[in-house]
Every structure is written in C-alpha cells, then in structure tokens.
VEXBASE-106658 format. One record per residue (C-alpha): x, y, z; residue number from 1; residue in three letters. Coordinates in pm, 1 decimal, always signed. Layout:
REM VEXBASE-106658
PT         u         v         w  resi  resn
PT         X         Y         Z   NUM   ala
...
//
This chain:
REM VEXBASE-106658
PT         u         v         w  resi  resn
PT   -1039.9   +1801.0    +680.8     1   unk
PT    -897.2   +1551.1    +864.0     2   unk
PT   -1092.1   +1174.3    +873.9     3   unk
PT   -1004.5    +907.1   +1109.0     4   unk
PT   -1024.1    +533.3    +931.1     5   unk
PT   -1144.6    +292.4   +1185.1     6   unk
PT   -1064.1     -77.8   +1105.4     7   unk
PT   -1122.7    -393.9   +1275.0     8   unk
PT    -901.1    -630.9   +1108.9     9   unk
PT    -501.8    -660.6   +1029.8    10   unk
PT    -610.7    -838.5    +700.9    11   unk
PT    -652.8    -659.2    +372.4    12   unk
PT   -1007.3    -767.2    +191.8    13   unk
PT   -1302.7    -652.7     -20.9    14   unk
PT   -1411.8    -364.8    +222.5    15   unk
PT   -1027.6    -260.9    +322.0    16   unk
PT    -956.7    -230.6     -54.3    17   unk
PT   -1264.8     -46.6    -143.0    18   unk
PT   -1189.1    +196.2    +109.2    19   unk
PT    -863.4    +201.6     +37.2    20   unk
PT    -925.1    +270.0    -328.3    21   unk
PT   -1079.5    +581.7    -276.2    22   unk
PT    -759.1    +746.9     -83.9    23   unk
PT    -571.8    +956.9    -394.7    24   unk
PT    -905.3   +1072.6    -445.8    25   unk
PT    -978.5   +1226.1    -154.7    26   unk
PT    -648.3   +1349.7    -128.5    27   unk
PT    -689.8   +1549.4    -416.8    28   unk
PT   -1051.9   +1680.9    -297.3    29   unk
PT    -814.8   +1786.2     +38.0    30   unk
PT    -905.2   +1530.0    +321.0    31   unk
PT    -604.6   +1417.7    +536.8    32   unk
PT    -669.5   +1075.2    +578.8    33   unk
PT    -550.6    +892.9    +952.3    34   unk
PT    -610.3    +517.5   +1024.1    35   unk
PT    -713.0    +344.8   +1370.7    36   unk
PT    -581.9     +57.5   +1252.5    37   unk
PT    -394.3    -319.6   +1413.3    38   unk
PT     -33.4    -228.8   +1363.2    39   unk
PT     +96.4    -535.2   +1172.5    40   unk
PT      +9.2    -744.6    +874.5    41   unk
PT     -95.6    -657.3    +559.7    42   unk
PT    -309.4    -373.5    +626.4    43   unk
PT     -92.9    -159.8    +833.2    44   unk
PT    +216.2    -263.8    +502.0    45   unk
PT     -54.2    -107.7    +261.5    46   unk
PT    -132.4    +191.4    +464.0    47   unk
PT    +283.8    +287.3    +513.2    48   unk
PT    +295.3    +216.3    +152.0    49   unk
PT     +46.8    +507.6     +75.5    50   unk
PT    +146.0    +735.9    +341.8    51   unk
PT    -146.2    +670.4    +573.9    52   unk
PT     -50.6    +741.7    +939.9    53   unk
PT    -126.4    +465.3   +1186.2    54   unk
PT    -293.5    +508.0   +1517.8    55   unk
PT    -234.1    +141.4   +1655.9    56   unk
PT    -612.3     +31.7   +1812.8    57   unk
PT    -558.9    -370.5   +1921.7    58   unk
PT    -913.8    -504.4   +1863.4    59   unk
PT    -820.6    -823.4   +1985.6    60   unk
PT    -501.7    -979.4   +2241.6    61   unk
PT    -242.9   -1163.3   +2183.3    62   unk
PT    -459.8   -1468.2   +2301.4    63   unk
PT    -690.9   -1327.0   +2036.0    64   unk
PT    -939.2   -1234.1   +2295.7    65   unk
PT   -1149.4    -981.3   +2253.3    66   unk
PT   -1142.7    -676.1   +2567.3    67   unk
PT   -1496.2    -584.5   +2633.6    68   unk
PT   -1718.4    -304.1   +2490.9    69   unk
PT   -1626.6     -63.5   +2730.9    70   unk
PT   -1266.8    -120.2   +2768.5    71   unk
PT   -1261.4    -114.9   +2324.6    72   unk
PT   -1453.3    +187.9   +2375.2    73   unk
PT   -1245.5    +373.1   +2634.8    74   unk
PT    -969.4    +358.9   +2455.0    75   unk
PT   -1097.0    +431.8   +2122.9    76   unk
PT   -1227.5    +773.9   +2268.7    77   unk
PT    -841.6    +839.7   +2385.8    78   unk
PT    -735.6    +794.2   +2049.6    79   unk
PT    -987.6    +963.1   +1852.5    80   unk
PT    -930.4   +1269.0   +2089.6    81   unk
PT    -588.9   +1226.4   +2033.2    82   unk
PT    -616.5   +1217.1   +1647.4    83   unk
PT    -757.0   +1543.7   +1631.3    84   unk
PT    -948.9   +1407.0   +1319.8    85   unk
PT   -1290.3   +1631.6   +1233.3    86   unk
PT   -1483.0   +1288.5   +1119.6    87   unk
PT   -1476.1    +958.3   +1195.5    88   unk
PT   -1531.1    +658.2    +933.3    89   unk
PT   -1606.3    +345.9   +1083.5    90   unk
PT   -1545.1     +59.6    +743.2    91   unk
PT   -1743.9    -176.3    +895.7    92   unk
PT   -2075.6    -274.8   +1055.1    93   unk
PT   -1866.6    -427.4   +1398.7    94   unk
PT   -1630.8    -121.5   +1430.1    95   unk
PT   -1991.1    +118.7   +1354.1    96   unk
PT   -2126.3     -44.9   +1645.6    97   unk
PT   -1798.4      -0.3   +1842.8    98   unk
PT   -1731.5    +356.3   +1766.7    99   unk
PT   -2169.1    +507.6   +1737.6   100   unk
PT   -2181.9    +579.7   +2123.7   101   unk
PT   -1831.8    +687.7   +2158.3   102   unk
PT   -1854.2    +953.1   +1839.2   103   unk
PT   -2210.0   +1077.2   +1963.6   104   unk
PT   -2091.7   +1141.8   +2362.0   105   unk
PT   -1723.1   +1279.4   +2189.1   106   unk
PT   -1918.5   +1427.8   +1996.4   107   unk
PT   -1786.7   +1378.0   +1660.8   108   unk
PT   -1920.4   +1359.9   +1344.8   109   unk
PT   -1921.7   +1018.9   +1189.5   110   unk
PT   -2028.8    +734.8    +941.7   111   unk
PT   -2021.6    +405.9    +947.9   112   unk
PT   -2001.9    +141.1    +630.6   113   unk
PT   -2219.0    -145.2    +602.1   114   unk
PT   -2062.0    -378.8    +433.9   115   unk
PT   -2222.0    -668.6    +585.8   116   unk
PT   -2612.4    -888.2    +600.2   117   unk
PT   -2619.3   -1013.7    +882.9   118   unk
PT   -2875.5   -1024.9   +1152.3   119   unk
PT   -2838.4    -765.9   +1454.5   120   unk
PT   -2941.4    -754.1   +1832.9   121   unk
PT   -3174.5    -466.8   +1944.8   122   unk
PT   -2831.4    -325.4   +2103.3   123   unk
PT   -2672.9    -333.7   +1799.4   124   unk
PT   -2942.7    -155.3   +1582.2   125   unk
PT   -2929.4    +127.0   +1823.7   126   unk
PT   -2554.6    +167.9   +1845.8   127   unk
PT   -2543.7    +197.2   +1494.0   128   unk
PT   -2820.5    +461.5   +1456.9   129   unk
PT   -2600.3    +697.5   +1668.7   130   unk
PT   -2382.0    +766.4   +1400.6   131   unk
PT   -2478.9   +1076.7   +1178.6   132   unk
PT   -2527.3    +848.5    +899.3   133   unk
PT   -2465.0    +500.0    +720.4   134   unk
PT   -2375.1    +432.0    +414.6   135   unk
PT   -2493.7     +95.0    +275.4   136   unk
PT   -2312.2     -88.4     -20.3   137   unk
PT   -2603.5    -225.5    -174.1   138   unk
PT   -3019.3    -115.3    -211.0   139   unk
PT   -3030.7    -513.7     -86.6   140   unk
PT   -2770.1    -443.1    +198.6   141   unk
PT   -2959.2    -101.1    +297.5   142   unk
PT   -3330.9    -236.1    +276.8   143   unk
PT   -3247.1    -577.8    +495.4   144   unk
PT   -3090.6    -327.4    +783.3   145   unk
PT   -3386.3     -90.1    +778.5   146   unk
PT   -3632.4    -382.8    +799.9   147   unk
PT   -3436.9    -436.3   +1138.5   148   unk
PT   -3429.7    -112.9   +1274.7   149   unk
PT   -3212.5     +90.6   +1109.4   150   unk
PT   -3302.9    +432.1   +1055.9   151   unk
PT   -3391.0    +470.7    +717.1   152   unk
PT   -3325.4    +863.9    +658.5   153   unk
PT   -2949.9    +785.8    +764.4   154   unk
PT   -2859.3    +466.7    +525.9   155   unk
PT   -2773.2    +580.3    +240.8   156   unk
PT   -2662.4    +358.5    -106.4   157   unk
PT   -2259.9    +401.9    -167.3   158   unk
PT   -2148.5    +156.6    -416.9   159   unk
PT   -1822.8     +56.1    -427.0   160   unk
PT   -1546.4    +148.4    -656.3   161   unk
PT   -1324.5     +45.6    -898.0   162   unk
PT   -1025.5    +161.2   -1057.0   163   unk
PT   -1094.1    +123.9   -1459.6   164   unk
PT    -714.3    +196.3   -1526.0   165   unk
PT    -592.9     -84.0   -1317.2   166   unk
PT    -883.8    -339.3   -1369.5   167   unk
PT    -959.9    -340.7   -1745.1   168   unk
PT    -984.1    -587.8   -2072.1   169   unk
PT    -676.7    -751.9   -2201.8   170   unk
PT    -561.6   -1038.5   -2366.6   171   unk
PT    -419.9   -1332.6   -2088.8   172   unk
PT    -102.7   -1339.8   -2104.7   173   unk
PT     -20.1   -1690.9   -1992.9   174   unk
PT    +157.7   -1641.5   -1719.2   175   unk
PT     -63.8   -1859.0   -1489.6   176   unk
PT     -86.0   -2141.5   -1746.0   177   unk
PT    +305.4   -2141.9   -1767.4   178   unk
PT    +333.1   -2093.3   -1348.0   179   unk
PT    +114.8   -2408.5   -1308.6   180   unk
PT    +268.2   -2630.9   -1590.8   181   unk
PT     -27.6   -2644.3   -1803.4   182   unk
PT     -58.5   -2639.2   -2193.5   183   unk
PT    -226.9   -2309.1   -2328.8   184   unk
PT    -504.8   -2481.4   -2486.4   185   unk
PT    -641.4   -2574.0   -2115.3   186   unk
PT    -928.4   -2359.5   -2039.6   187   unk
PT    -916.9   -2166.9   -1671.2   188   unk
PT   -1244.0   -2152.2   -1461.1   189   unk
PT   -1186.3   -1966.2   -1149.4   190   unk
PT   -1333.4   -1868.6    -791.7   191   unk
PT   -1163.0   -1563.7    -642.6   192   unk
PT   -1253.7   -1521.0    -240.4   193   unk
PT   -1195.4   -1663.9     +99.5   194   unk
PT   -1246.5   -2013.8    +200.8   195   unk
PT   -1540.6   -2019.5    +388.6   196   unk
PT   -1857.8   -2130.0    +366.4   197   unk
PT   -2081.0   -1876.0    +292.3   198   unk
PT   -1843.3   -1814.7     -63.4   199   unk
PT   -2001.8   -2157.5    -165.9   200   unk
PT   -1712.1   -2360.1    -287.5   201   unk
PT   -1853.7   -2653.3    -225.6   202   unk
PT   -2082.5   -2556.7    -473.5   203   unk
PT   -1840.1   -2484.0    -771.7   204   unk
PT   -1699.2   -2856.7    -641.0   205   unk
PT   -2021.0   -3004.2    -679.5   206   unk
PT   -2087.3   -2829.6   -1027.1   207   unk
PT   -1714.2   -2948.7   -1160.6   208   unk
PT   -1805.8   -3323.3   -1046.2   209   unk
PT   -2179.7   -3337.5   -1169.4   210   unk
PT   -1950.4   -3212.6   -1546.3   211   unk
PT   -1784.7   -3490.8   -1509.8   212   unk
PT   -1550.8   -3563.1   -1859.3   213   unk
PT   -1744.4   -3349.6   -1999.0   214   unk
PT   -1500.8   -3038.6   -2040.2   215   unk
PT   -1145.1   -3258.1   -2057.3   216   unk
PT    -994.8   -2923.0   -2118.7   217   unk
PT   -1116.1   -2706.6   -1832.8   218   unk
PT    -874.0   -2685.3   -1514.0   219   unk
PT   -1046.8   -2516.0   -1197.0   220   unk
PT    -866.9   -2219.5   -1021.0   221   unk
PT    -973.7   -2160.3    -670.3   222   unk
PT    -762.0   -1821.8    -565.8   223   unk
PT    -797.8   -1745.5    -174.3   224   unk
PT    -727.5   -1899.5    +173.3   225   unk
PT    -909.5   -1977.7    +520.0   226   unk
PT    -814.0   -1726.0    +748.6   227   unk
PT   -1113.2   -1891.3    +991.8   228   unk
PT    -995.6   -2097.7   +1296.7   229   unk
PT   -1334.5   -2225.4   +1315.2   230   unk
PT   -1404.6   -2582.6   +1282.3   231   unk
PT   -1685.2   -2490.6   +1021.2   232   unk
PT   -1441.6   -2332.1    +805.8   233   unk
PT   -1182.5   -2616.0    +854.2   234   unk
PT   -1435.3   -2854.1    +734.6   235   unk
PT   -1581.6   -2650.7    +493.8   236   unk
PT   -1204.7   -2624.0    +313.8   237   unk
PT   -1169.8   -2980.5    +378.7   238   unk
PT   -1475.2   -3089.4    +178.0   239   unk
PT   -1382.6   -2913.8    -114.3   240   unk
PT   -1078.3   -3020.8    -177.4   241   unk
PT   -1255.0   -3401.0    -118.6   242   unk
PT   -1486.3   -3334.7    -378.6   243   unk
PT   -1259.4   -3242.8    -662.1   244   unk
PT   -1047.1   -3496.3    -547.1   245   unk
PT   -1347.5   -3810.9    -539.2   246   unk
PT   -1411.1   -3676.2    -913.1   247   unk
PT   -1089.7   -3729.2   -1015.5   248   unk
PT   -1026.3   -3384.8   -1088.5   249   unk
PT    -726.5   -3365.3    -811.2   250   unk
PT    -493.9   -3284.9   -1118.6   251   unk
PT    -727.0   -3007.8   -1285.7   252   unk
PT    -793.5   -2854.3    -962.6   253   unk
PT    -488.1   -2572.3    -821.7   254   unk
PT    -529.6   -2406.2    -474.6   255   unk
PT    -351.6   -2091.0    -525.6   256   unk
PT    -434.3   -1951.7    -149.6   257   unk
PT    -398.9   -1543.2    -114.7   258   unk
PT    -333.0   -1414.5    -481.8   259   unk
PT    -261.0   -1009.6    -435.2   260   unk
PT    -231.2    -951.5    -821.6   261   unk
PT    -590.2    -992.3    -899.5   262   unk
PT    -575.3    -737.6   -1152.6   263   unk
PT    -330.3    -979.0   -1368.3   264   unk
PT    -513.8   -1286.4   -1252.4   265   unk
PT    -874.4   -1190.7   -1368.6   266   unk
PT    -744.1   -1203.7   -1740.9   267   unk
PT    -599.1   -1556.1   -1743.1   268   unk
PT    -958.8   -1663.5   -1643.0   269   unk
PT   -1195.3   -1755.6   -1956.1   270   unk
PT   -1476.3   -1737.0   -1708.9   271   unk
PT   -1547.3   -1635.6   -1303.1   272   unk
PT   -1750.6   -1807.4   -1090.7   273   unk
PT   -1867.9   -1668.9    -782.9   274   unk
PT   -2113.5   -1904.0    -598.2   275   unk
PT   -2158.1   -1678.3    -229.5   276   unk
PT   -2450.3   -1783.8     -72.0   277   unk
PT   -2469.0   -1422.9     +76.2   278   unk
PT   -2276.5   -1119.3     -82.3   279   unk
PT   -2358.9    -766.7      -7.1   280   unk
PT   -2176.4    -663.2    -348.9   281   unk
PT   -1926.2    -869.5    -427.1   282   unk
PT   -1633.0    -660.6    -491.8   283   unk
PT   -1420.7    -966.4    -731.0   284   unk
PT   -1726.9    -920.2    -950.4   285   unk
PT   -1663.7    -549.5    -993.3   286   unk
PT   -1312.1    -603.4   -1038.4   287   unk
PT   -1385.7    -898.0   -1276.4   288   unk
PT   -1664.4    -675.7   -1451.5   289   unk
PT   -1407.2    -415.2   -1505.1   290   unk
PT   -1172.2    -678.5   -1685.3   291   unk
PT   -1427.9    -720.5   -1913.1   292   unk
PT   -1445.6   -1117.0   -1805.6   293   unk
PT   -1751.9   -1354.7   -1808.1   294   unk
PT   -1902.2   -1412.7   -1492.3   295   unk
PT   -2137.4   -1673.1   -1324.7   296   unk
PT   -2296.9   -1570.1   -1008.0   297   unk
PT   -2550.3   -1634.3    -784.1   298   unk
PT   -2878.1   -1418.8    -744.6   299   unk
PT   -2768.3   -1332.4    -380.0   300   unk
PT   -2784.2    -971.2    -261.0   301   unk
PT   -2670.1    -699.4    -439.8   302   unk
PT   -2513.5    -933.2    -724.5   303   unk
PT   -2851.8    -805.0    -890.7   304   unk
PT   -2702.3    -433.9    -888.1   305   unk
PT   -2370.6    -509.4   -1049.2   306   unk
PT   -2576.8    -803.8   -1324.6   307   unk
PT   -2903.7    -647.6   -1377.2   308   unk
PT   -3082.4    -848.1   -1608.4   309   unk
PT   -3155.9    -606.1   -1889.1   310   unk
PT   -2730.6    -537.7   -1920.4   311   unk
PT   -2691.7    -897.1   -2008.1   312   unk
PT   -2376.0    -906.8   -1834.4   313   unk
PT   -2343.2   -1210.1   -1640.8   314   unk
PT   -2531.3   -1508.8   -1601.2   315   unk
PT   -2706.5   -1544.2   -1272.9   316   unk
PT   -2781.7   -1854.8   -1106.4   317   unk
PT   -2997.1   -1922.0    -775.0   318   unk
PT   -2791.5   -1998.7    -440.0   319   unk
PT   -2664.3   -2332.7    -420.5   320   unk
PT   -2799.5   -2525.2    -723.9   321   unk
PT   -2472.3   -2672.4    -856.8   322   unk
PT   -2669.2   -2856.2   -1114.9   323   unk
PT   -2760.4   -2510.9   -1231.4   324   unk
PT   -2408.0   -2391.7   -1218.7   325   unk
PT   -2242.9   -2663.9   -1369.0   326   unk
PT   -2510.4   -2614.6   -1671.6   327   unk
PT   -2366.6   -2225.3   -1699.8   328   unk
PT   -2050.1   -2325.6   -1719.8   329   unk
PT   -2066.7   -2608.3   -1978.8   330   unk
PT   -2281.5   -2352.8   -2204.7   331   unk
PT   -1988.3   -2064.4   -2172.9   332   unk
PT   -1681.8   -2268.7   -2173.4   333   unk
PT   -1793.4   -2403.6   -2543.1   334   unk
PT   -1930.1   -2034.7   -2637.7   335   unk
PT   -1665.8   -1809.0   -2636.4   336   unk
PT   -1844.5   -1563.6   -2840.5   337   unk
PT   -2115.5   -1529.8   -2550.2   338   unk
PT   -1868.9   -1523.6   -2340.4   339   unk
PT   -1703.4   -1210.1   -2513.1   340   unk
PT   -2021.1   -1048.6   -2506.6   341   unk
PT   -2113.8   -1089.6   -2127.1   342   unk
PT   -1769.3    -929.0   -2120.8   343   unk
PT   -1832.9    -630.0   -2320.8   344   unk
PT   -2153.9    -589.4   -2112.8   345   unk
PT   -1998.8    -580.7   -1795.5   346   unk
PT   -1737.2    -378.7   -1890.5   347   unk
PT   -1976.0    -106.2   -1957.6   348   unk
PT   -2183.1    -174.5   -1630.5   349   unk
PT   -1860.8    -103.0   -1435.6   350   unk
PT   -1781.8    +237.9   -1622.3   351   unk
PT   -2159.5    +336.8   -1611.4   352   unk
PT   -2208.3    +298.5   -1226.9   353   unk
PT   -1859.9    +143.8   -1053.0   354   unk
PT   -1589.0    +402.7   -1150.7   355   unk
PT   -1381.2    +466.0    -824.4   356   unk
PT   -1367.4    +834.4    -927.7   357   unk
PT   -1755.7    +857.5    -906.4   358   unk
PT   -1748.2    +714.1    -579.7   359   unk
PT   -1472.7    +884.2    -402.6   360   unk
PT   -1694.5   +1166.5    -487.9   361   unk
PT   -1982.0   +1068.7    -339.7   362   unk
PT   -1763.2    +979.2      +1.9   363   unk
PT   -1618.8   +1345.8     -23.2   364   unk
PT   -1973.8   +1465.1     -44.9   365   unk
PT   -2115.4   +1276.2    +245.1   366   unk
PT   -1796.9   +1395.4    +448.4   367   unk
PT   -1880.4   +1760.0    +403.8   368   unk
PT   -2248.3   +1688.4    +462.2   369   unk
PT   -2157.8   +1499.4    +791.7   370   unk
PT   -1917.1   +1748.6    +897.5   371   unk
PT   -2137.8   +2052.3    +809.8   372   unk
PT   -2397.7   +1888.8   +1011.5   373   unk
PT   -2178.9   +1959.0   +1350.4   374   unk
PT   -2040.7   +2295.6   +1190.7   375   unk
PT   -1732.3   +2157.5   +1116.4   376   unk
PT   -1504.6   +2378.3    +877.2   377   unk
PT   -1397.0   +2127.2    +562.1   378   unk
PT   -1048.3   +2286.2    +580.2   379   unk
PT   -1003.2   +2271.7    +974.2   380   unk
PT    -928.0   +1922.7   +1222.2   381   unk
PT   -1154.7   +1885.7   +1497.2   382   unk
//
C-alpha cells in the first residue's frame, strides 16, 4: 500500500522524527511510503537519505506568505491524485485541517496526527473530523480535542516511538566536557528543545539563579535554537540568556543551538530538565527515558503518561515554579544514586510502552483499518 506523508514544515522536529522513526518498519510490514513535503532543508536531506520520494508541496512563499485555504487545497488535491497513494497521513494538526476536506471530496482514505494542544475554531474542529480518523499522541492530547469538538469514536491514543537500539544507557563518554573545555568533574544539567517560550527556559534560568553557589560544580547545557521570527520568541531567547548572565553564571552556561546527535548527547547529561509549560508528549523525554537518564519535568500534558507516578521514574514538578525546580535539581545533582534509579525506572517505562517497533505496528494497523474502511486492497495504490 502506498501512503502519502503530508508535512508542513522544511524543519526536522519531535513529530517529523517520530514519524520518521517508524519508516523501516513499515517497510518491512509492505507500505511504500511517499512524502508531500517543502523541497529543501533538513527534512527533504533526511527523507533522500532514506529513500523517501518527494512530492514538493510549498506551504508557504518565498516572502513566507502563506497562499490561502483554497489555493493550498487545490493544489494539494493535484498532487495527491498525482501520487497515486491509497492513504493519506497528515503529521500534524495544521496540515489535518488542510488536507480533511480535500481527502473526503477525493475521496481518500486518511488520518491525521495530533501532535498539538492548542485551542481550535469551530472551522477547524470540523475540518478535522472529515478525516477517517485521528490519532492523538497523548490520553491528555486526545481528551482536550474531544472536549472541543472532536469526534471522539475517531481519536484514537498512538504514542510515540522510540528506537531502544539507538537511544539506550551508557556510560558519558566525555566528549562534550572535552568540546566545551571543561574539567570532567563538572556536572552537566541540560534542556534539550527549541527556544521558545512555551519550552520554559526562563524557568530552568530562574531555577539556576535562585541555586545560586550552591552547586559550584554544575554547568547548564541548553541544546536547541529559535527558529521563531516572532518578537515573543526574540525576547523570550533574550531573557534567558540575561538571567544566567545577571547570576553570574555566563561562564557555566553553553548555548549549543541545533544538536542532531541527541542520542550521544543525552549520556553526557547527569540529569534533564524539561520545564514546557505545554507538551503533548514530549518526545526528548522518551528519548532521554530510553538512555536511562534522570529527568525533571513538569506535570504538563501527557508528561504524566511517560512519568506516571507509581514507575518512579522522573521527578515531576508543577508548570513554572522555578523555586520548585531548582529544589529538584539541588536534591539529584548531590544524589547520584537516586539519580541512577530514576534512570533504571525510565528505562523500563520506555521498553514497556515506547518501543518504536510496538508503535509502527499500531500505525500499520490503523492503515489497514483506514484503508479497509474505503475497500482499499493493502497490496494495491489508489
């Protein structure tokens, strides 16, 4: 069976690489995998890499306006007729709304991902609803989209993957302390995501000032970049970097931007922070789960799914208290036996209910139940 990939953005992120994750998978349960894609950057590198054909769909100009609805939607039905695909996967809640009345007037059968809480218009609710189903990342991301409309026997739970192989415990290496000039000893606290607000870290700055000289030996790692134009974002970057700085902790603080080797960075960290004010399921916290490394995150979303409290995996803290935080971190960073533990704990969370084989097959299976749906053949096109 062929399956068309619609995606909005060039970029490659949480809900790219989930996706992507899943692609050998499939391959082996015999989908044919084509991407309506942007045709540069780092997404359309990744899917040459593994093969993927590209079907170049321009969400935005080269102004980076945005066409309307119904010019997007014109030419999305040319290409999907084009691709000859027998199911369409929308990976995100924009492109579902995009693509739901364009797949149902086609018609063809298709999902779309909900990777996203966020509030929608009346218009938006029933685009979305035309698609044969959605698949929801989280119980928290599925139950706040139902509340607005949603229809509730098409959102299903899909949780993310992760590949155990390529994301698992090892000793750091020290590459990271030797790239950044610092003595082994020093102890590396980390934040893995993009620079924007809603990732809160002006929260871990406000935790690592309120600690003072407290931890001498603890350098901060902040690993990601603003991709936002958005004078919000620019200010939002520009504030942490202030804090650390009016703490005196310019010199234990290193802005690594983009890092694409998370899988060798996770290690060198003794603990992860992840302060998001809003995270559907966090997909650094899988990966950092499946390193088997200590995490501090905040009770937002499904965070609760990956940590639940009786795995004792993670130590959860509410949404922007940095005093409570900072008081997480000062208790792991001098308990490195705890920290081993919530280590060992979230290791086995990840292989219980996050292995990327268990959820490629769970795609594969709503793929044949969307495509039987239409009376689609699994080994045909369209």
């Amino acid at each position: 069976m062929r399956v068309a990939w619609l995606f909005e953005y060039p970029t490659l992120h949480g809900g790219e690489r989930s996706l992507l994750a899943t692609l050998p998978y499939l391959r082996a349960a015999g989908f044919e995998i084509v991407a309506l894609a942007p045709p540069a950057g780092a997404l359309a590198e990744r899917l040459a890499a593994e093969g993927v054909p590209l079907i170049a769909l321009e969400i935005t100009d080269l102004d980076g306006r945005r066409p309307s609805q119904l010019h997007l939607r014109a030419r999305l039905s040319e290409l999907l007729a084009a691709s000859q695909a027998a199911l369409l996967h929308a990976n995100s809640l924009a492109m579902g709304r995009l693509s739901g009345p364009v797949a149902a007037e086609l018609p063809l059968p298709s999902i779309s991902h909900l990777r996203d809480i966020i509030k929608l218009s009346a218009a938006a609710v029933a685009d979305l609803n035309r698609h044969d189903r959605l698949l929801a990342v989280s119980e928290a991301t599925r139950d706040f989209h139902i509340r607005q409309g949603l229809a509730a026997e098409k959102t299903h739970v899909l949780y993310n993957g992760v590949d155990l192989q390529q994301f698992h415990p090892r000793r750091a290496s020290g590459w990271l302390h030797e790239r950044l000039g610092l003595p082994r000893e020093a102890m590396l606290v980390g934040s893995i995501g993009q620079l924007v607000l809603r990732k809160g870290h002006d929260v871990v700055a406000h935790a690592a000032a309120s600690l003072g000289g407290q931890l001498p030996h603890v350098h901060w790692i902040i690993a990601g970049s603003r991709h936002s134009q958005k004078d919000e974002a620019i200010e939002h970057e520009t504030a942490v970097r202030a804090t650390f700085a009016a703490a005196g902790l310019a010199d234990r603080v290193h802005f690594l931007g983009t890092v694409e080797n998370v899988d060798e960075l996770l290690p060198e960290l003794a603990v992860l922070i992840h302060p998001s004010r809003q995270e559907p399921l966090g997909r650094v916290l899988l990966e950092a789960a499946s390193s088997g490394v200590a995490c501090i995150a905040t009770d937002a979303g499904g965070t609760c799914e990956i940590f639940p409290p009786a795995a004792g995996a993670a130590r959860l803290v509410p949404v922007g208290d940095s005093a409570a935080l900072a008081a997480a971190i000062a208790e792991l960073a001098q308990n490195p036996q705890e920290r081993a533990k919530l280590g060992r704990a979230a290791r086995r969370q990840a292989e219980t209910v996050f292995d990327i084989r268990k959820s490629a097959a769970e795609l594969a299976v709503h793929y044949r139940q969307i495509a039987g749906l239409r009376g689609h053949s699994a080994g045909g096109r369209a």
